[in-house]
N, C-alpha and C positions, 0 to 999 in steps of 0.2 A: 746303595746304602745297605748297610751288613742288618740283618736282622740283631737281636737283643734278648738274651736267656736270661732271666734274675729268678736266683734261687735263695728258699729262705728256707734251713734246715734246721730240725729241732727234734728230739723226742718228748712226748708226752709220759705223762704222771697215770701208771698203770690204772689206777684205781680210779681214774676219769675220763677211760676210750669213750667209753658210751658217749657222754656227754660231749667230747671233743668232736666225734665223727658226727655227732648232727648240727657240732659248730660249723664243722669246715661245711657240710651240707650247705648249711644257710650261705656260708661263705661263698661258696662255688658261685650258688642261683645267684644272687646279689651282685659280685663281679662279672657274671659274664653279663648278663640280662640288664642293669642298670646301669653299671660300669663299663660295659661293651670291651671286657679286658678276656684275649683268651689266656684264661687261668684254670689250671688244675692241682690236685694235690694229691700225692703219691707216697707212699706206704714205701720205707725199704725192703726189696724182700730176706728175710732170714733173721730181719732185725723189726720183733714187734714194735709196736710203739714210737717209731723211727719213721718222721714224716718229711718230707719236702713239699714246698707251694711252689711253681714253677708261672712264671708269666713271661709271654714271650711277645715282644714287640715288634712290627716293622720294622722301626729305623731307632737309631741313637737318639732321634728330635721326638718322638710317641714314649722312650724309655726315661726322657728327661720330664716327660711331664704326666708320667703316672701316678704323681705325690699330688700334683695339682688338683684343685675344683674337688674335693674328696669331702664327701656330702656327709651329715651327721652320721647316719647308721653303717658308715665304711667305716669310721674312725672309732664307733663304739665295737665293732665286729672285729675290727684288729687288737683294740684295746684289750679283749676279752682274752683272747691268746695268753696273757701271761697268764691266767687261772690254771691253763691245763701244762704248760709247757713245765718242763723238770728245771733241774736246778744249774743245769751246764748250759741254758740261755738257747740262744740263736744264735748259726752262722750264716752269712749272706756271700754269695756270687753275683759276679757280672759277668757272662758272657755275651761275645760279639763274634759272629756268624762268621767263620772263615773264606769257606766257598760257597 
């Protein structure tokens, strides 16, 4: 079973890093620790403001049910996202583990 890369790419709205980086903060503890999901979020480098969330699953059948069983304070924590995110949205990837 190939492992599973899902990335969700965005820049944020200068004027709300502060506030953004103790979102993802909360965001991180929450998914990994109650969600048991290894997830991180990553900064491009050269490009301020310029984030990716990366969650990597075992298999196709753990990446299909990420969305599942997603408890109130996961959906208010994603919700919040659009506060900080700019105005060219979000782009998503799917990757699937080669070798």
């Amino acid at each position: 079973m190939p492992r599973v890369m899902f990335t969700i790419s965005y820049a944020i709205k200068p004027d709300v890093r502060d506030s953004y980086l103790e979102h993802a903060r909360r965001m991180k503890e929450h998914f990994t620790t109650v969600g048991k999901k290894n997830y991180s979020v990553f900064e491009t480098r050269g490009k301020k403001n310029h984030f990716t969330e990366v969650f990597i699953t075992n298999s196709v059948e753990e990446y299909d049910t990420l969305e599942d069983n997603q408890d109130e304070k996961t959906e208010a924590l994603i919700g919040k996202l659009d506060e900080f995110i700019d105005e060219n949205g979000m782009k998503y990837s799917t990757l699937l583990e080669a070798l």
